[in-house]
C-alpha positions in Angstrom: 0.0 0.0 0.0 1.3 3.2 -0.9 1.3 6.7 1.5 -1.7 7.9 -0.8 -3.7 5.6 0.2 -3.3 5.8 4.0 -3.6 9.9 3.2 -7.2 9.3 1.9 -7.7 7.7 5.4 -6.1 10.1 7.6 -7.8 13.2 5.7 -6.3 15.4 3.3 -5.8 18.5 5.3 -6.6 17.7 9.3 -6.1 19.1 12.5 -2.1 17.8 12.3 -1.8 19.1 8.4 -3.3 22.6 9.5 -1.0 22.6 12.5 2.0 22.3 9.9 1.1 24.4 7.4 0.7 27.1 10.3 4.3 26.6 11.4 5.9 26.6 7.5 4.5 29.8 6.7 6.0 31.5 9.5 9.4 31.0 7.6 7.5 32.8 4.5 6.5 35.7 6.6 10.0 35.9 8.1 11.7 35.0 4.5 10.0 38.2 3.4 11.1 40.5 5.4 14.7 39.0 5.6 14.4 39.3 1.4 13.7 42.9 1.2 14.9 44.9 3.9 17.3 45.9 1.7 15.2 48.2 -0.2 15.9 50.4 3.0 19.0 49.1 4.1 20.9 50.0 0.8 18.5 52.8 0.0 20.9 56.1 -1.4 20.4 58.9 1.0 20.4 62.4 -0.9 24.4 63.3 -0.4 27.2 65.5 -0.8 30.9 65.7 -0.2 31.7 66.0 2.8 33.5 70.4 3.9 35.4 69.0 7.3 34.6 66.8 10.5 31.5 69.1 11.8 30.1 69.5 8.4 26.2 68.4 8.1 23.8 67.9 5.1 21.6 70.5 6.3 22.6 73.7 6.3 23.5 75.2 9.9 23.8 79.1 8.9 24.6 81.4 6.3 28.1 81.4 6.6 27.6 77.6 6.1 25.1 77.9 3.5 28.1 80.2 1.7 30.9 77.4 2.5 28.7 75.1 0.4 28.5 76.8 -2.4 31.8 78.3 -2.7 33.3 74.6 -2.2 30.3 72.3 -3.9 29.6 72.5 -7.6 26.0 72.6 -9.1 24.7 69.8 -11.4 21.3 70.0 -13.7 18.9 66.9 -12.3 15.9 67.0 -14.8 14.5 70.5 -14.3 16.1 71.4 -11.6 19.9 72.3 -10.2 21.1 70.2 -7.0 24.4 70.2 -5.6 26.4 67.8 -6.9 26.8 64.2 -5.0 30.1 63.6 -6.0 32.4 66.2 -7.5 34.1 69.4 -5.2 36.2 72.3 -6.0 39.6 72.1 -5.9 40.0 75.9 -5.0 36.7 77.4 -3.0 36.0 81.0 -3.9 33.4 83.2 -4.0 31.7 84.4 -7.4 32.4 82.9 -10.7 33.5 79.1 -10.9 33.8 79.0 -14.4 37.5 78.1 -14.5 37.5 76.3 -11.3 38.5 72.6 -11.5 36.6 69.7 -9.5 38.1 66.7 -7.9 36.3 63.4 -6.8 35.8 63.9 -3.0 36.9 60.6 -0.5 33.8 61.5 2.6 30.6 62.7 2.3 27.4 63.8 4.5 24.0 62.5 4.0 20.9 63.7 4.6 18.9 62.3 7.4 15.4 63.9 7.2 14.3 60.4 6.5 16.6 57.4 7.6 18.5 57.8 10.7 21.5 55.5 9.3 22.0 53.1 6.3 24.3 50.6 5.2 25.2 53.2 2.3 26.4 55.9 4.8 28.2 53.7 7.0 30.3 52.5 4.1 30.3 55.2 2.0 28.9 53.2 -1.0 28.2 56.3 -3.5 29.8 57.7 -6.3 32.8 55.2 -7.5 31.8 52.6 -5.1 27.8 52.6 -6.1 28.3 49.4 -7.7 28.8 47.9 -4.9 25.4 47.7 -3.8 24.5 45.9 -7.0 26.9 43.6 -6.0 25.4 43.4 -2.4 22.1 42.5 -3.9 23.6 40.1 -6.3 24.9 38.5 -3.5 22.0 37.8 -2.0 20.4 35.7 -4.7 23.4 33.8 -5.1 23.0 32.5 -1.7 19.1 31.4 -2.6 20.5 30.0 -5.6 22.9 28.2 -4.1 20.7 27.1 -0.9 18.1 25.8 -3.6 20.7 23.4 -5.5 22.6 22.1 -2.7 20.2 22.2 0.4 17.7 20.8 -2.1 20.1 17.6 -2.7 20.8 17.0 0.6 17.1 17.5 1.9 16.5 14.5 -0.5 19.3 12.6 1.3 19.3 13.2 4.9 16.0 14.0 5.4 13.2 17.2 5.5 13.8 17.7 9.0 17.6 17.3 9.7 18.5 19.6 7.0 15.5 21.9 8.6 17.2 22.6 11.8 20.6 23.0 10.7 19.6 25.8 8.4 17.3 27.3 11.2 20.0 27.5 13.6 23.0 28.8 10.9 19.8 31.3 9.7 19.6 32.6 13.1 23.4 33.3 13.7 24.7 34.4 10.3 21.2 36.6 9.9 22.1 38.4 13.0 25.7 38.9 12.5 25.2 40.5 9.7 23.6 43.5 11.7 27.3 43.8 13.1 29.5 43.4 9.5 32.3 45.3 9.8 32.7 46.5 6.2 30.8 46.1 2.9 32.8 42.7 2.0 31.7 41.1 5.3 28.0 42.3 4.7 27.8 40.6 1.3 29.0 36.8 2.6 26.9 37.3 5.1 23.7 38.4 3.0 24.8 35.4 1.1 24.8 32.8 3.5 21.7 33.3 5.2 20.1 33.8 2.3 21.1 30.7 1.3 19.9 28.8 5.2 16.4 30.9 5.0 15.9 29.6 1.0 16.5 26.0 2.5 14.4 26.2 6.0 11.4 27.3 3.6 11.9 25.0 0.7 12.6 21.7 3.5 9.5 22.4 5.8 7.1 23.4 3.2 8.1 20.3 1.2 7.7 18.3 4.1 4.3 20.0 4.3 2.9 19.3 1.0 4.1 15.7 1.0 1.7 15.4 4.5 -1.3 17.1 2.7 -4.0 15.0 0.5 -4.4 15.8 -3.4 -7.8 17.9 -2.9 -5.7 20.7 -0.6 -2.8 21.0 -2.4 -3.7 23.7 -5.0 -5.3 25.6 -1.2 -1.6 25.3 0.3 0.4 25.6 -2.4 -1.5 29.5 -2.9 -2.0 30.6 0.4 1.6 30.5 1.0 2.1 33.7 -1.2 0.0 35.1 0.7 1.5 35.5 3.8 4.6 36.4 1.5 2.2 39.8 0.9 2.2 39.8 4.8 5.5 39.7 5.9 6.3 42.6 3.1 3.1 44.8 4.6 4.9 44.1 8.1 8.4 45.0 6.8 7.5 49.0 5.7 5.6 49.1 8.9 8.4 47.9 10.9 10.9 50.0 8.3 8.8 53.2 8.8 8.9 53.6 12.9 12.4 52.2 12.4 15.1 53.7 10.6 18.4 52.8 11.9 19.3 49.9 9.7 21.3 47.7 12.2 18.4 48.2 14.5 15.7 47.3 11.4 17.9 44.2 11.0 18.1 43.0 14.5 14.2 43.2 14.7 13.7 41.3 11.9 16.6 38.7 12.2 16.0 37.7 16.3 12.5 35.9 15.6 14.6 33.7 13.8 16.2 32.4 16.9 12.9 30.6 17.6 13.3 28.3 14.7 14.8 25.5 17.3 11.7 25.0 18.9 10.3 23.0 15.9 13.3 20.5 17.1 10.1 19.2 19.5 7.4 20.4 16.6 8.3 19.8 13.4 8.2 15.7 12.0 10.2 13.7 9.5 8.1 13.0 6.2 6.8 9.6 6.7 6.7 10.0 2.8 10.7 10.7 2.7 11.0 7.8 5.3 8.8 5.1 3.2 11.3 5.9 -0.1 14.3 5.2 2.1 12.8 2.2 3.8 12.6 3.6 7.1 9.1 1.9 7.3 8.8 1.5 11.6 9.4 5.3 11.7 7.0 6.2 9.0 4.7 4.1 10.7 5.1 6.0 14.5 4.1 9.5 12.6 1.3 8.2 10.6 -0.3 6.9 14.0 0.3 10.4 15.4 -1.6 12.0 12.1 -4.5 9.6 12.8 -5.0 10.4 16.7 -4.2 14.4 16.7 -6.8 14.0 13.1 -9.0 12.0 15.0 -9.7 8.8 12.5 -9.1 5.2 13.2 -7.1 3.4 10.4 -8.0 0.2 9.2 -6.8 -2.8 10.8 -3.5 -3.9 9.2 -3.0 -1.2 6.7 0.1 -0.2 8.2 1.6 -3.0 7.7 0.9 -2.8 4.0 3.3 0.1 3.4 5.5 -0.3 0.3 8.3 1.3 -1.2 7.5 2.8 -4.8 10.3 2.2 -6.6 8.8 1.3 -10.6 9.4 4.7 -11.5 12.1 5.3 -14.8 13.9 8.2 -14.7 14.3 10.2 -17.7 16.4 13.1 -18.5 14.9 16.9 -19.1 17.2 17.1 -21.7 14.9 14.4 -23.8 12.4 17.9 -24.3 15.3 19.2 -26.2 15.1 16.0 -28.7 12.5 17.9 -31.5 12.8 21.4 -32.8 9.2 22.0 -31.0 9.6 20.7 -27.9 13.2 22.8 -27.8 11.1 25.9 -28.6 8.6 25.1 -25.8 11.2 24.3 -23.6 13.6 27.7 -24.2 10.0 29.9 -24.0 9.3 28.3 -20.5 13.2 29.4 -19.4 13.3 32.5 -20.8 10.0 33.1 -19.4 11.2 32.3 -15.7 14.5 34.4 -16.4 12.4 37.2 -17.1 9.7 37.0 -14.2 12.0 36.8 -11.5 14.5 39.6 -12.9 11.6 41.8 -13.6 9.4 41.1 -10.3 12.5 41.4 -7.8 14.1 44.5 -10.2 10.6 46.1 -9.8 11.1 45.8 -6.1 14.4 47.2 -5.9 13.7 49.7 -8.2 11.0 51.4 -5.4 14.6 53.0 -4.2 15.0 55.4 -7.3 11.4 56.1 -8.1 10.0 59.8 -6.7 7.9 60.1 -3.4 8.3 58.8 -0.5 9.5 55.4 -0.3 7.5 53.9 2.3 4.5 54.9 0.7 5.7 53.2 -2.9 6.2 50.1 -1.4 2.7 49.6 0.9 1.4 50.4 -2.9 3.8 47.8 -4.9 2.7 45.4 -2.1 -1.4 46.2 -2.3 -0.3 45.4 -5.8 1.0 42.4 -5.8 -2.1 41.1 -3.4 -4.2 42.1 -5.9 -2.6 40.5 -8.9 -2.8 37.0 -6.6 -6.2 37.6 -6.2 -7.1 38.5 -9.9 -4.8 35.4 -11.0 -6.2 32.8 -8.9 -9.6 33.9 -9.7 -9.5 34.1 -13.6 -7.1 31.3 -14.3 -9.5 28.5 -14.6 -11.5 30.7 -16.7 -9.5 32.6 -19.4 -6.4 30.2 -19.5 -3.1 29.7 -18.5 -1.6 31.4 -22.2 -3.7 34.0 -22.0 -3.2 35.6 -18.2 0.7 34.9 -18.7 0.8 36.6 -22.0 -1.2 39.4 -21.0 0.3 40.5 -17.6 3.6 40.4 -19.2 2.5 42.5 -21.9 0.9 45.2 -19.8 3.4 44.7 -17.2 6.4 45.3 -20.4 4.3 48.4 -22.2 3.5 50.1 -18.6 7.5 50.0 -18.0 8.8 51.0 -21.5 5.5 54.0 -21.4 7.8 55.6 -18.6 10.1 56.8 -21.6 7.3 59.3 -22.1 6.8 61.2 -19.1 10.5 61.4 -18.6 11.8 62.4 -21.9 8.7 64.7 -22.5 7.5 65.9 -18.9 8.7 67.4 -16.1 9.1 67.1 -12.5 4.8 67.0 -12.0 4.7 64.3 -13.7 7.0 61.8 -11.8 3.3 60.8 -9.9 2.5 59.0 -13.4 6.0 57.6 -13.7 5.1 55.3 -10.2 1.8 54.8 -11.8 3.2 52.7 -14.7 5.9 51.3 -12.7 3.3 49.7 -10.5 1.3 48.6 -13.8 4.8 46.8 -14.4 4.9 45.3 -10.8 1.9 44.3 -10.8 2.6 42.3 -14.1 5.2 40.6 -12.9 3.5 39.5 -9.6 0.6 38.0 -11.9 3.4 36.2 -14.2 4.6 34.9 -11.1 1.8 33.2 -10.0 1.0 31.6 -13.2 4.2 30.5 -14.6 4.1 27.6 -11.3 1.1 26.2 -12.5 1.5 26.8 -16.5 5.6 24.6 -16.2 4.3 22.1 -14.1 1.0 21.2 -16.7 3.6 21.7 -19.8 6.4 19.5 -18.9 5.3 15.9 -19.2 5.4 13.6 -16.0 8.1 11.9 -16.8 10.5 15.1 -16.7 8.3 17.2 -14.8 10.1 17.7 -11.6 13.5 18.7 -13.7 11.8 20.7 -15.8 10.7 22.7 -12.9 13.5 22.7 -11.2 15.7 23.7 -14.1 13.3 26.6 -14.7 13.6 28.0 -11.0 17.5 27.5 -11.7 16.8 30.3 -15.1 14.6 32.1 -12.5 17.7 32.7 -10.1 19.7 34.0 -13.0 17.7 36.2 -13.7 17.8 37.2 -9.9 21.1 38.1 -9.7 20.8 40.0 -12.7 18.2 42.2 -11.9 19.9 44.8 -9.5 22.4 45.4 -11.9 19.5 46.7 -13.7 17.7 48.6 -11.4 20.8 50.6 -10.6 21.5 51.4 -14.1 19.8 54.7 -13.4 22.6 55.3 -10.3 25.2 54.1 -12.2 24.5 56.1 -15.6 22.7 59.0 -14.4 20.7 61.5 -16.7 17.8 62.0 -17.5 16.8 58.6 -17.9 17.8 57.9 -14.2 14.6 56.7 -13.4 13.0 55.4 -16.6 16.3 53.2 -17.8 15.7 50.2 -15.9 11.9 50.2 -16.5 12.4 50.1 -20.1 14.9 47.1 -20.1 12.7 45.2 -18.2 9.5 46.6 -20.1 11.5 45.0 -23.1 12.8 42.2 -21.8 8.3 41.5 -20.2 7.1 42.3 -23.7 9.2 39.6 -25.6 8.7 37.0 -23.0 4.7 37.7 -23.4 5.1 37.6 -27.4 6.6 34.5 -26.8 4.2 33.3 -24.4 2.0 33.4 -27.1 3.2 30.4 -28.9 3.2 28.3 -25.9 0.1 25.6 -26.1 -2.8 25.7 -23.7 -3.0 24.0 -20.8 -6.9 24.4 -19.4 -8.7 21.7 -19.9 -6.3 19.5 -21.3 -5.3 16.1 -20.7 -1.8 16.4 -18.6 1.7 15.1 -20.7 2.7 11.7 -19.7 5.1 10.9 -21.6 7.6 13.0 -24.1 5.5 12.0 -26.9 2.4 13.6 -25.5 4.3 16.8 -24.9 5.1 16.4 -28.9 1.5 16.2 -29.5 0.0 19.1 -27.2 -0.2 21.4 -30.3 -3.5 19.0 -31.2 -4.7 17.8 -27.9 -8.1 18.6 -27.3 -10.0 19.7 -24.8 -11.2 17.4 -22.0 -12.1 18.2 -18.2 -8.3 17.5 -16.9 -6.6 20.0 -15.2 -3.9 20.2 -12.6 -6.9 19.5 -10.2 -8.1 16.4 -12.1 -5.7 14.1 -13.1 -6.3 10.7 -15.2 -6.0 7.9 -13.0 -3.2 6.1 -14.9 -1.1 9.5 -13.7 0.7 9.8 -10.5 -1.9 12.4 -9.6 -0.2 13.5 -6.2 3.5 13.1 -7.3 2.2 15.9 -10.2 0.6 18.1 -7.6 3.7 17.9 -5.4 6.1 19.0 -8.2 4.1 22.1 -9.3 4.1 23.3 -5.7 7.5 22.3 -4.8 8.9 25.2 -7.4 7.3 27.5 -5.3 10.8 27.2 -3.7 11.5 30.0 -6.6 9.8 33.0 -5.3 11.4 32.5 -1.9 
C-alpha cells in the first residue's frame, strides 16, 4: 500500500496538516522581510561631499550655506539644479567658478530627514563605489541560488527535517551577524549565507508539508503560502517606517529567527521521505500520530501494508530538447522564468529610485501584488493559462517601456505618473509569477516534470542576480533617464517574454503530458475536463501536484 492511500484515510488536510502548514508559513513571513529589507537598508540617501569633521547635510547658517556653495559644484537633475553628489572644487572662492576645477571627493554627509543611518552611509557606498550595492544585492540571490541546488540535494538525502534545523540554527546566527558586518565585503557573505539557510528552512519544511497534505488541498496550500509572503512585506515597511536605523531594522527582523529551534520538539520527518528510504517503523510511529491528533481510526492492518515505490524510470529533461518544437517550448518556459524573477525582484528594488516617498511606494507595490494574486487565482480557470501569462507580461512590459514618455517629455509633475506605470509593471510581474508555477508544471510531461521545474527556477535565479544590476543602471548612468532606464529594459525584456508566451500551447482543460511523446502532440490535444486539479487515473496524480508546488521554492 502506498502513503496515498493511508492519506485518503487520515484526511487530506486535518487538525495535524493545519497545525504544519501554520508553522511553515511562518518562515514565509520571516523569509519576506529577511528578502527585502534591503530596499531600505541599501537605499541612497540624498548626499554631498563632505567640507570638514563638523560638516552636516543640512545647512547650519549662512556662513555655512556660503561654504557650500563656494566649495560644492552645481549639477542639472531633470528641471532642476542640485548640488552635486560627487564632484568638489579644488580651489573654494566666492563668485564665478567658471574656470575652477573639480576633484572626486573621498567622505561625504548625508541627509537624514528620512533614515536615521544606512548601510550606504556607513560604508560610504556612493559615487565610484555605487556598484557595490548591485553587488550586495547580487549576492544575495546567489546565496538562494545556491541554498536551492545544494540544500535541495541534501534535503532528498538526509532528510526534510535534519536539513531543517541546521539551516534554522545557521539562519539565526549568520542573519544576526550581519547587523554587526564590519565592512561592505563582510555584509555581502553574510547576506549570502543566510540567504542561502532561509531559502533552505522554507523549501525543507514546506516540502515536508505538502508531501503530508491530500491531493484535494494541495492547489489551497500551495497558494495561500504567497499570501503571507504579501504579509511579511506589509509588516516590513511598517516595521521600516517607525524604524530607521538599519542595524536596528535588522536585528528586529533577524532575532524571531532564533525561535526556529523550537520546531526541534514540533516539526516531524516526512513519513513519505521515510517510506522511499525504507525507514518503514518510523513512517509508521508518525502516521499513527496523524491519525489520533486528526481524529480517525485506520483500518486494521493497513500499516503494515506500506511499500516502497520504486517502478518509477527516470528520464532526463534534456529528452524535451530532442524535437525542434519541444526545444522551442522548452527555451520559451526558461526564458519566461528568467524574465519574471529579474523583472518582479528589479521592480522591487527599483521602489529605491522612483519619486515620493518610499514607504508609501512600497505599501502600494505590495497592495499590488495582493491584488494580482487575487485576480490570477480567480481568472485562471476561466480565461487560460496562455492568455493571463501573455497578457500580464504585456501590460506589465508596455506600462514599464511608457515611462520613456513622461521622462523624456515631462517634467518634474509628472514623476506621480511615472510610479503609476511602474506599479502597472509590478503588478505584471506578480501576476506572471503566479502563473508561470502552474503553466511549467501542466507543460512539462510527467516523466521530466520535476526537472523541468527545477531547471526553470535555476533560469529564475539567474535572472535574480541579474536584476539589481539593472535597477541601478539609473545610479550608475545617471541623466535624464535615471529613473526610466531600468523600467524600459525590463519593459522590453516582459514584452518579448509575453510575445513568446503566445506560442506556448494551452493548458486548461487539457489532458496532462505523460510521456515526451504527448508533450510532442500538445499542439493538437483537445479539450477534456483535466486539469492540474483532475488528473487521469493512470497518472501519478499526487507526485504531479507535489512537483508544481514544490517550485514554489523560486519566489522564496
Amino acid at each position: 500500500m502506498k502513503f496515498d492511500e493511508i492519506l485518503t484515510h487520515l484526511g487530506d488536510f486535518g487538525w495535524y496538516q493545519k497545525r504544519l502548514y501554520f508553522l511553515i508559513c511562518i518562515p514565509s513571513f520571516m523569509g519576506a522581510m529577511q528578502a527585502l529589507s534591503v530596499l531600505f537598508q541599501l537605499d541612497i540617501p540624498d548626499h554631498r561631499c563632505s567640507l570638514g569633521p563638523n560638516d552636516t547635510y543640512e545647512v547650519q547658517d549662512a556662513h555655512h550655506s556660503s561654504l557650500i556653495n563656494m566649495s560644492i559644484p552645481w549639477e542639472t537633475d531633470k528641471d532642476k539644479q542640485v548640488l552635486s553628489s560627487c564632484q568638489i572644487y579644488q580651489h573654494p572662492q566666492n563668485g564665478s567658478q567658471s574656470n575652477n576645477l573639480t576633484t572626486p571627493c573621498s567622505s561625504w554627509v548625508f541627509d537624514r530627514s528620512t533614515y536615521e543611518s544606512t548601510l550606504i552611509e556607513k560604508f560610504s557606498i556612493v559615487c565610484g563605489d555605487s556598484i557595490l550595492r548591485s553587488h550586495a544585492n547580487m549576492a544575495a540571490f546567489a546565496g538562494q541560488m545556491a541554498g536551492t541546488l545544494v540544500m535541495g540535494l541534501l534535503s532528498d538525502i538526509f532528510g526534510r527535517r535534519p536539513v531543517f534545523m541546521l539551516n534554522a540554527l545557521s539562519v539565526a546566527i549568520l542573519s544576526i551577524s550581519t547587523a554587526y558586518a564590519p565592512n561592505v565585503y563582510v555584509f555581502m557573505v553574510l547576506r549570502a549565507l543566510s540567504n542561502m539557510t532561509r531559502i533552505a528552512c522554507f523549501t525543507s519544511s514546506f516540502v515536508l508539508a505538502m508531501e503530508l497534505t491530500g491531493p484535494s488541498r494541495r492547489v489551497f496550500v500551495g497558494i495561500i503560502v504567497e499570501f503571507y509572503w504579501c504579509i511579511g512585506l506589509f509588516a516590513l515597511g511598517l516595521i521600516a517606517y517607525f524604524v530607521r536605523n538599519w542595524q536596528t531594522l535588522q536585528l528586529i527582523i533577524a532575532s524571531p529567527t532564533a525561535l526556529y529551534f523550537l520546531y526541534y520538539w514540533i516539526l516531524p520527518e516526512s513519513p513519505r521521505w521515510l517510506i522511499s528510504r525504507g525507514r518503514i517503523p518510523e513512517a509508521q510511529a508518525i502516521i499513527k500520530k496523524v491519525a489520533s491528533v486528526n481524529g480517525v481510526t485506520l483500518p486494521d492492518g493497513m500499516l503494515e501494508k506500506i511499500t516502497i515505490d520504486d517502478d518509477k524510470k527516470a528520464v532526463r529533461v534534456t529528452q524535451m530538447f530532442t524535437t525542434p518544437y519541444l526545444l522551442f517550448i522548452t527555451l520559451v518556459i526558461f526564458y519566461n522564468w528568467f524574465v519574471v524573477s529579474m523583472v518582479y525582484y528589479g521592480l522591487g528594488l527599483n521602489v529605491q529610485n522612483l519619486s515620493g516617498d518610499i514607504y508609501l511606494n512600497f505599501t502600494i507595490a505590495n497592495i499590488v501584488e495582493l491584488v494580482s494574486y487575487i485576480m490570477c487565482i480567480s481568472l485562471l480557470d476561466i480565461l487560460g493559462r496562455k492568455f493571463l501569462q501573455c497578457g500580464c507580461m504585456l501590460v506589465g512590459g508596455i506600462a514599464c517601456v511608457a515611462t520613456l514618455f513622461p521622462v523624456i517629455y515631462g517634467d518634474s509633475s509628472l514623476d506621480w505618473v511615472t510610479v503609476a506605470l511602474s506599479m502597472i509593471g509590478k503588478f505584471g510581474a506578480s501576476g506572471s509569477f503566479a502563473i508561470v508555477y502552474v503553466y511549467t508544471a501542466e507543460l512539462f510531461p510527467t516523466m521530466v516534470r520535476n526537472s523541468g521545474v527545477g531547471v526553470s527556477s535555476f533560469c529564475a535565479r539567474i535572472g535574480g542576480m541579474a536584476s539589481p544590476y539593472i535597477a541601478d543602471l539609473g545610479v550608475l548612468i545617471g541623466g535624464d533617464l535615471k529613473v526610466a532606464l531600468p523600467l524600459i529594459v525590463f519593459g522590453g525584456l516582459s514584452i518579448a517574454a509575453g510575445v513568446l508566451a503566445l506560442f506556448l500551447p494551452e493548458t486548461l482543460k487539457r489532458r496532462l503530458p505523460e510521456t515526451i511523446e504527448d508533450a510532442k502532440n500538445m499542439r493538437k490535444a483537445r479539450k477534456t475536463n483535466y486539469t492540474l486539479d483532475t488528473i487521469p487515473e493512470k497518472s501519478n496524480s499526487s507526485d504531479v501536484k507535489l512537483e508544481k508546488f514544490q517550485s514554489s521554492e523560486a519566489r522564496f
